[in-house]
C-alpha positions in Angstrom: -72.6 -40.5 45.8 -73.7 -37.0 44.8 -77.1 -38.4 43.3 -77.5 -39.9 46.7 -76.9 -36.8 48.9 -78.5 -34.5 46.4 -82.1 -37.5 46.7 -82.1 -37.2 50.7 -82.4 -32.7 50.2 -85.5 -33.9 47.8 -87.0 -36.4 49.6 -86.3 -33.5 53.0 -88.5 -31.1 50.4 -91.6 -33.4 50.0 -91.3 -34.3 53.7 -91.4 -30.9 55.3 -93.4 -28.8 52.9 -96.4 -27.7 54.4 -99.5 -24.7 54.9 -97.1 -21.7 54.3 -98.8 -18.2 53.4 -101.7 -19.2 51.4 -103.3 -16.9 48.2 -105.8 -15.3 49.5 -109.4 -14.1 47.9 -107.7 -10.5 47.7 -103.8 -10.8 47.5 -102.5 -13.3 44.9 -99.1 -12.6 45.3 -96.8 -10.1 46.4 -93.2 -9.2 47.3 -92.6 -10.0 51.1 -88.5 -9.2 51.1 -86.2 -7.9 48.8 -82.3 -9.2 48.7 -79.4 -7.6 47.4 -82.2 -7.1 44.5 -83.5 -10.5 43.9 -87.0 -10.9 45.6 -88.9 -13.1 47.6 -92.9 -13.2 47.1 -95.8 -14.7 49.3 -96.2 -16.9 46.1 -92.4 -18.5 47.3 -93.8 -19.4 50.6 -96.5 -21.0 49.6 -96.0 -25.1 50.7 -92.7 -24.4 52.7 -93.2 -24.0 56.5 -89.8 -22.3 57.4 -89.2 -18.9 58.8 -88.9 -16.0 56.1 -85.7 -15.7 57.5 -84.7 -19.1 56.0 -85.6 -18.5 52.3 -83.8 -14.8 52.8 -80.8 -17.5 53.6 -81.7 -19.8 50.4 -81.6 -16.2 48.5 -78.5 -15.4 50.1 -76.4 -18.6 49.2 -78.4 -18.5 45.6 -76.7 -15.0 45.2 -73.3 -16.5 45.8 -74.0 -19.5 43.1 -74.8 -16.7 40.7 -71.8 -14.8 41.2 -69.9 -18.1 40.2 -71.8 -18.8 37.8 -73.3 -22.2 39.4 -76.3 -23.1 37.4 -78.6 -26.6 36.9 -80.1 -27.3 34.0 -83.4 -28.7 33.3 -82.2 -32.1 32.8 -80.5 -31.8 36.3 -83.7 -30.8 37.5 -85.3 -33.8 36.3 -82.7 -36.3 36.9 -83.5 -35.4 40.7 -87.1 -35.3 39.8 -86.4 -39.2 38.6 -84.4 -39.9 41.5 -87.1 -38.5 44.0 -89.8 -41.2 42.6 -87.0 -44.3 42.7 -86.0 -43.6 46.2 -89.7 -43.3 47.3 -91.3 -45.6 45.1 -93.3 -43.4 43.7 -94.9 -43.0 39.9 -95.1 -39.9 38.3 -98.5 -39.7 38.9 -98.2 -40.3 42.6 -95.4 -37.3 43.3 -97.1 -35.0 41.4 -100.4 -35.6 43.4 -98.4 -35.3 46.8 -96.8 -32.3 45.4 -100.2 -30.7 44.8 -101.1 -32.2 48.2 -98.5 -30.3 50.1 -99.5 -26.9 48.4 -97.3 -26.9 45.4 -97.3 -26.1 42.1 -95.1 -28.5 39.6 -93.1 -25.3 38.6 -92.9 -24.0 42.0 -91.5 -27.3 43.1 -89.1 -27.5 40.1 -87.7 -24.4 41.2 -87.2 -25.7 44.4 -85.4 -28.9 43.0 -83.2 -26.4 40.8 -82.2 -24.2 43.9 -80.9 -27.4 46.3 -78.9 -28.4 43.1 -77.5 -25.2 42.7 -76.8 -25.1 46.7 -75.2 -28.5 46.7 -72.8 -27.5 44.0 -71.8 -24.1 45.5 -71.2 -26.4 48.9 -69.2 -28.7 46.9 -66.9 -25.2 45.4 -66.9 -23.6 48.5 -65.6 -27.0 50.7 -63.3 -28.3 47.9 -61.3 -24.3 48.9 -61.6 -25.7 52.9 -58.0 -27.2 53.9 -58.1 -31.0 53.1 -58.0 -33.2 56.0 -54.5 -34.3 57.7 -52.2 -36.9 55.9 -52.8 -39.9 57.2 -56.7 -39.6 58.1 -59.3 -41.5 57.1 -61.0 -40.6 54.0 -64.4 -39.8 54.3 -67.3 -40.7 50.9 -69.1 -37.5 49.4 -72.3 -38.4 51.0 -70.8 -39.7 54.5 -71.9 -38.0 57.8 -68.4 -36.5 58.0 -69.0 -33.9 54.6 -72.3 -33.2 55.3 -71.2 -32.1 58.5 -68.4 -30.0 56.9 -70.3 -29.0 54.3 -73.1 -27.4 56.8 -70.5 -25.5 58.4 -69.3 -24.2 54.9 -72.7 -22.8 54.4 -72.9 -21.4 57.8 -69.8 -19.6 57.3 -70.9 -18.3 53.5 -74.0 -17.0 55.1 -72.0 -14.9 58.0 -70.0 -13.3 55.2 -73.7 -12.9 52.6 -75.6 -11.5 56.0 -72.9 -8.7 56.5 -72.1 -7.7 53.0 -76.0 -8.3 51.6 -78.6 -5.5 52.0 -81.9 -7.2 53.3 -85.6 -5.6 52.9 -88.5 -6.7 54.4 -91.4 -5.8 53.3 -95.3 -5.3 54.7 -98.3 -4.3 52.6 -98.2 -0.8 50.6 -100.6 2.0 50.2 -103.3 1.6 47.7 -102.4 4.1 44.8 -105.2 6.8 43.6 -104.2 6.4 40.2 -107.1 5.1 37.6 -106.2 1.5 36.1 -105.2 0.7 32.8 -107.4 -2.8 31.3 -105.0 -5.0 29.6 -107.6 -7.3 28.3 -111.2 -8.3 28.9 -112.9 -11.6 28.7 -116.5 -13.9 29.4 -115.7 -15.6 32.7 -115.0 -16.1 35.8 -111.6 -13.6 35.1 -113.6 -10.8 33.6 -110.5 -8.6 33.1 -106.5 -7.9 34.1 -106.0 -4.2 34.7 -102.5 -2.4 35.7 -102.9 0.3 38.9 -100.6 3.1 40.4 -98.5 3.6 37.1 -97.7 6.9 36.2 -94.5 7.9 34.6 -94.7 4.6 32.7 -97.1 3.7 29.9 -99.4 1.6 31.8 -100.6 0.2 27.9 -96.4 -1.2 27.8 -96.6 -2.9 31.6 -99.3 -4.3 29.8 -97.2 -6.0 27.4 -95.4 -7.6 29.7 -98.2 -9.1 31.6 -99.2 -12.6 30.2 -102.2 -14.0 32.1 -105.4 -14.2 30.3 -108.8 -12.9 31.1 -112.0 -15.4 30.9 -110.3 -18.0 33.0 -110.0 -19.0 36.8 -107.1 -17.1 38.3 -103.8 -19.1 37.8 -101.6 -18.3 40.8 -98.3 -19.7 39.2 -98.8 -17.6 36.0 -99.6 -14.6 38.1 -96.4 -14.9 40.1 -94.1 -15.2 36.8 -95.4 -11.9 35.9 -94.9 -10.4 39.2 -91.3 -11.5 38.8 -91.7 -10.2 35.0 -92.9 -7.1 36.0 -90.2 -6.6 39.0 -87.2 -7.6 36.8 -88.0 -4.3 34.5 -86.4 -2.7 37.3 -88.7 0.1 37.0 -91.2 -0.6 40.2 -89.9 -0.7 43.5 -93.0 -2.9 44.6 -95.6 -4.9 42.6 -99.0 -6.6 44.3 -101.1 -8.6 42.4 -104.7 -8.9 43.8 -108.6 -9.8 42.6 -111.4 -7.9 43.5 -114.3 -9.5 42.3 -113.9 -11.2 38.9 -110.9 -8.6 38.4 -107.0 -9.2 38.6 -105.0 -6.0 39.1 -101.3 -5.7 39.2 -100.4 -2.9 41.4 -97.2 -1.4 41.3 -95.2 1.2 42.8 -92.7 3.1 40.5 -89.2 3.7 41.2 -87.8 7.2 41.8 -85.7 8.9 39.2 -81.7 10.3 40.0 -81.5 13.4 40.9 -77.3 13.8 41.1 -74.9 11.4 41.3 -71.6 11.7 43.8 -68.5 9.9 44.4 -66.5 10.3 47.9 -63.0 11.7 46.8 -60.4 9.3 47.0 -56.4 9.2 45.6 -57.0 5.7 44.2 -60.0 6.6 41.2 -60.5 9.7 39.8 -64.0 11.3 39.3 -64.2 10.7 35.6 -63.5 7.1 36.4 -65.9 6.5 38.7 -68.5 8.3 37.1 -67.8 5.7 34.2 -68.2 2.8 36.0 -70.5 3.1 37.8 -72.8 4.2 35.3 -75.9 5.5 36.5 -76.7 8.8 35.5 -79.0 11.9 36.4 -82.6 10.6 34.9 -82.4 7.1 35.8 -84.7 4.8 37.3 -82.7 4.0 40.5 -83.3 0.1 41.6 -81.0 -1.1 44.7 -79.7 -3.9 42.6 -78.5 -1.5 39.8 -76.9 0.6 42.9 -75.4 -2.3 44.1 -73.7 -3.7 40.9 -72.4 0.1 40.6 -70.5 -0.3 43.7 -69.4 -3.9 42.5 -67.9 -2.7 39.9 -66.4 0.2 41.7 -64.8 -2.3 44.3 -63.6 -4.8 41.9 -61.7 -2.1 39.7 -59.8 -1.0 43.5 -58.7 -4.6 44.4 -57.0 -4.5 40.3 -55.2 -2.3 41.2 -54.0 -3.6 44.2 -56.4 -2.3 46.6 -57.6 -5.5 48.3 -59.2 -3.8 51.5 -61.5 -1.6 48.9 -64.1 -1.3 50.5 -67.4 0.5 48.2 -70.9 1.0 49.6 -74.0 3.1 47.7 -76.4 5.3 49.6 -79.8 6.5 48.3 -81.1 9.7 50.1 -84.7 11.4 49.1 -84.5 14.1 47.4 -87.6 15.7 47.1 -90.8 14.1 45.2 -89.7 10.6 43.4 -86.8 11.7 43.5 -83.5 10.4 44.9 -79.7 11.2 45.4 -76.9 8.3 45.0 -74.0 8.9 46.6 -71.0 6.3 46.3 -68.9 6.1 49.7 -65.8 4.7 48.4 -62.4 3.7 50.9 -59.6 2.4 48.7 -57.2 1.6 51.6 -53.6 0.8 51.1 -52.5 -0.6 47.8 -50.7 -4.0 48.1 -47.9 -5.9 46.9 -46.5 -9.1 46.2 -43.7 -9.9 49.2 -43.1 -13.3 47.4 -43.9 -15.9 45.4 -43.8 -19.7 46.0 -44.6 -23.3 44.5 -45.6 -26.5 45.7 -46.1 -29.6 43.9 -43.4 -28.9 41.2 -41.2 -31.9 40.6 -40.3 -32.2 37.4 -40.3 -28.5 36.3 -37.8 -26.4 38.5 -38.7 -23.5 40.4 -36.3 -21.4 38.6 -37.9 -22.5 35.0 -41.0 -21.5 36.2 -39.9 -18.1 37.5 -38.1 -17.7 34.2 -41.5 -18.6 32.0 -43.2 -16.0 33.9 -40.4 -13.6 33.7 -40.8 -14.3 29.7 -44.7 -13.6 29.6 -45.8 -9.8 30.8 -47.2 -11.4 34.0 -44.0 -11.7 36.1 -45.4 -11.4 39.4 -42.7 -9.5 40.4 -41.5 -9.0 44.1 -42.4 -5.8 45.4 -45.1 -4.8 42.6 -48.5 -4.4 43.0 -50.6 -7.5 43.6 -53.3 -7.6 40.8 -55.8 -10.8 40.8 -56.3 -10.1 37.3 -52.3 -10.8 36.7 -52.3 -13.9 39.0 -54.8 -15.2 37.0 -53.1 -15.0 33.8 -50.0 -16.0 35.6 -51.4 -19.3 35.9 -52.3 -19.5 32.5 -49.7 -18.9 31.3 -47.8 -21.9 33.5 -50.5 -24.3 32.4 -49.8 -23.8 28.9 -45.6 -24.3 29.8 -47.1 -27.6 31.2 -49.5 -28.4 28.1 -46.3 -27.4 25.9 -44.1 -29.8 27.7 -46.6 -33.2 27.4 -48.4 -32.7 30.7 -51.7 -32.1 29.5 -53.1 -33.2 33.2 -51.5 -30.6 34.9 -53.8 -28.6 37.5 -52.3 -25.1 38.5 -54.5 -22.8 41.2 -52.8 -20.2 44.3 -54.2 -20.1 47.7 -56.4 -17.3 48.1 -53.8 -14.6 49.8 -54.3 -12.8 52.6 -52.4 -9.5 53.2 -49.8 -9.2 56.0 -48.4 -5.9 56.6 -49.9 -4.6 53.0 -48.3 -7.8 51.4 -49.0 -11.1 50.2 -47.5 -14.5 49.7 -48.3 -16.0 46.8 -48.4 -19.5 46.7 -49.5 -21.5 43.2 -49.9 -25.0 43.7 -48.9 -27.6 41.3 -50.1 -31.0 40.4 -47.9 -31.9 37.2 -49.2 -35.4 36.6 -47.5 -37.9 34.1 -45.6 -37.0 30.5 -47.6 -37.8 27.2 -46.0 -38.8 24.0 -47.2 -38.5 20.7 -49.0 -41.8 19.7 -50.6 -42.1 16.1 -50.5 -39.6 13.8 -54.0 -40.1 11.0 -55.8 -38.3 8.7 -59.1 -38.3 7.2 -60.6 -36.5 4.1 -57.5 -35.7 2.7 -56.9 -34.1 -0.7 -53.7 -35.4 -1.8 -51.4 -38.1 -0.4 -51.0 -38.6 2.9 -47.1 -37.7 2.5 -47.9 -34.0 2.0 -49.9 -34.0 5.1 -47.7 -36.0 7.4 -45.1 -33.2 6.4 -46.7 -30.4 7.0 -47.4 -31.9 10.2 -43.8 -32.6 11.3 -44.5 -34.4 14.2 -43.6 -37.8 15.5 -44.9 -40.7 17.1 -42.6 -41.2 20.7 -41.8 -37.5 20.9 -43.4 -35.3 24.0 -46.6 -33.7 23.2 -46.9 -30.4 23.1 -50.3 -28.4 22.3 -48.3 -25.5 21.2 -47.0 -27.9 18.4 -50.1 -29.5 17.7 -51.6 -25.9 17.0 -49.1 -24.8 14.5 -48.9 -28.4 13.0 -53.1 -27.3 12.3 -52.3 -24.7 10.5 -49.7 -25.7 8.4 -51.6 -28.7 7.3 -54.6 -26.5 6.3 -52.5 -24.5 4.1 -51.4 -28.0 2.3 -54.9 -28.6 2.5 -55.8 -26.1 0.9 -53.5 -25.8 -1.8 -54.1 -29.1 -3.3 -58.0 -28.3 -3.5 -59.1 -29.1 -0.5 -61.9 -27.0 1.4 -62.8 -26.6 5.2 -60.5 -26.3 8.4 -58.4 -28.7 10.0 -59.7 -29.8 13.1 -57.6 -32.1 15.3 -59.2 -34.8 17.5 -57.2 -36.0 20.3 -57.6 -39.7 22.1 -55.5 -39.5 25.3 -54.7 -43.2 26.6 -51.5 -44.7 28.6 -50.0 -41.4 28.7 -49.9 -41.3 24.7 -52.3 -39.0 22.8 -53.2 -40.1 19.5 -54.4 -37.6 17.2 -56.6 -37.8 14.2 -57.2 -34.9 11.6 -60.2 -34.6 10.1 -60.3 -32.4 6.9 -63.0 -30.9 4.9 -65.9 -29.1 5.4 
């Protein structure tokens, strides 16, 4: 189902892509809005009709993905390149022609491909966290009408939060600088040379470097726009044009300003020295807004560890005389808060007292009345999924509802799904070094009993020491087959 719903956002791609901002004689590319650092480029818009403000939107939810740590590969990529030509009938051939047709490049379209992947998934996360639907009501299939329909208000509601929180630039054309250029290289051609303009604390001969379009050539729009990105991604230029004036391309950039001072608001919940840490930019430094804003990540995500989950961080750059520039970090901790209680669902066959007591065992007790700390909650739960693993229900899922504070507390609730008990099935080995009694002894574990990986683990080690001592070499790995709720384990020695 998810092939299919991901082939109708492809198919919507080829359908709607039309004359966007076209390169022209002069400008080949350039940077039309930055987005909480990440930037969009005339290059971007070329074959896509929609409104900037759209593809600051596709930036803004791509952000999101990133921040999870939602990615597509390139086999993704082409698996949705395949299905595009199946669901249209198309060869190879003829969807690369009808790319071209509609003002795309293959890699600019690939990117495109890689992006609605990426979206779809971070849909999928962000619905899958929505409240399910009511017991009782009719299920609904991945692709119906029903989850697109929740899945487009999941995006509108991701965007409300990305619009408010994001910093958005748009950007018109920039001066021409005065500064002589720097020739990267020369060539025969139509391309007689690629030059670098409007540098001047930075070696113009090392932006060079980083530039990888030839001379001699006709201009190649797609290459030139990977350097732009190249070039941007240095963080050391705050804009970067890339034009052709005659048979020359120029890159034209704009360099950032250097820090001037650094300042933190005062505030009882970090001291100066701490936030100097980490936020770590420093008097000298090329300021970018993406390095700013990653500094007051950091600075908000070490509040809501220690408890302070209205933190609230924000970093201002203010002139501060010639290319230079004054950061100053307006931090509000809030209140701390704490844990007003704990709670379970789903737990049937594990008491809630047990679990309590496993916790209490462990340093992450969740305690009533302490400081809620996402780090701890997060061990908390791994530490009752390995109670589960230990105790033969290696299918257990454990997560908590995301809490919201109520009068500087929280409820924590950590849903369980336990799923069935696992025995111990067959016991083998492979590559041994000495009879299989030594080993099966070491192992002490038996078929029928409940399976715990705590068990399994120290069985490993214990056989490698037997291993080893009658002459074997290598580790001993386990390998686990997990059928009608038995797990059958084979170990495979040597090398």
């Amino acid at each position: 189902m998810k092939t299919l719903a991901v082939s109708v956002l492809m198919i919507s791609s080829l359908a709607h892509a039309g004359a966007g901002e076209r390169v022209t004689d002069h400008v080949v590319d350039r940077i039309v809005a930055v987005v909480g650092g990440e930037i969009i480029t005339a290059h971007d818009q070329v074959g896509d009709t929609r409104p900037l403000d759209e593809l600051i939107d596709d930036q803004l939810i791509a952000a999101e993905a990133d921040r999870r740590h939602i990615s597509a590969g390139s086999d993704e990529v082409q698996r949705a390149l395949d299905e595009v030509m199946r669901s249209n009938n198309l060869t190879a051939e003829q969807l690369w022609k009808a790319v071209a047709d509609q003002h795309f490049t293959e890699a600019g379209y690939r990117r495109r491909l890689r992006r609605q992947l990426v979206e779809y998934k971070l849909l999928n996360v962000l619905a899958a966290d929505k409240p399910a639907p009511a017991k009782g009501a009719k299920e609904v299939t991945e692709d119906s009408q029903a989850r697109l329909a929740r899945m487009a208000e999941v995006r509108k509601a991701q965007l409300i939060t990305a619009r408010a929180n994001t910093p958005v630039e748009r950007r018109g054309p920039s001066a021409r600088p005065t500064t002589p250029p720097v020739v990267c290289r020369k060539a025969t051609g139509a391309l007689v040379a690629v030059e670098v303009r409007g540098q001047h604390r930075v070696d113009g001969k090392g932006i060079c470097t980083v530039l990888q379009h030839p001379a001699g050539g006709a201009i190649d729009a797609e290459r030139a726009h990977q350097d732009l990105v190249a070039l941007w991604k240095t963080n050391a230029f705050d804009d970067v044009v890339v034009e052709t004036t005659g048979g020359t391309l120029s890159y034209v950039v704009h360099e950032r300003p250097l820090v001037s001072k650094v300042t933190y608001a005062e505030n009882a919940a970090l001291s100066a020295l701490e936030m100097h840490s980490l936020s770590a930019i420093r008097p000298g430094d090329v300021v970018a807004p993406n390095v700013v804003q990653r500094a007051a990540n950091r600075l908000t995500d070490e509040l809501i560890d220690r408890g302070y989950q209205r933190a609230a961080v924000k970093g201002e750059v203010h002139p501060d005389g010639a290319e230079l520039v004054r950061v100053h970090f307006l931090v509000t901790p809030g209140v701390q808060v704490s844990i007003g209680a704990v709670r379970f669902a789903g737990n049937q066959r594990v008491s809630t007292d047990e679990l309590l007591g496993t916790l209490g065992r462990s340093k992450y007790r969740l305690r009533v009345g302490s400081v809620y700390r996402s780090t701890e909650l997060d061990a908390a739960l791994q530490t009752l999924l390995a109670y589960y693993y230990d105790h033969g229900m290696v299918q257990a899922r454990i997560d908590a509802a995301p809490p919201s504070p109520v009068n500087d507390a929280v409820t924590i609730e950590i849903r369980i799904t336990e799923g069935p008990v696992y025995h111990l099935g067959t016991i083998r080995f492979v590559g041994t070094a000495g009879p299989d009694s030594r080993y099966v002894a070491a192992a002490a574990l038996t078929s029928g009993a409940v399976f715990s990986r705590a068990e399994v683990r120290a069985a490993a080690e214990r056989i490698e020491g037997v291993h080893h001592a009658l002459g074997g070499v290598g580790s001993a790995a386990p390998e686990t087959n997990i059928h009608d709720n038995l797990v059958d384990i084979l170990w495979r020695l040597g090398p």
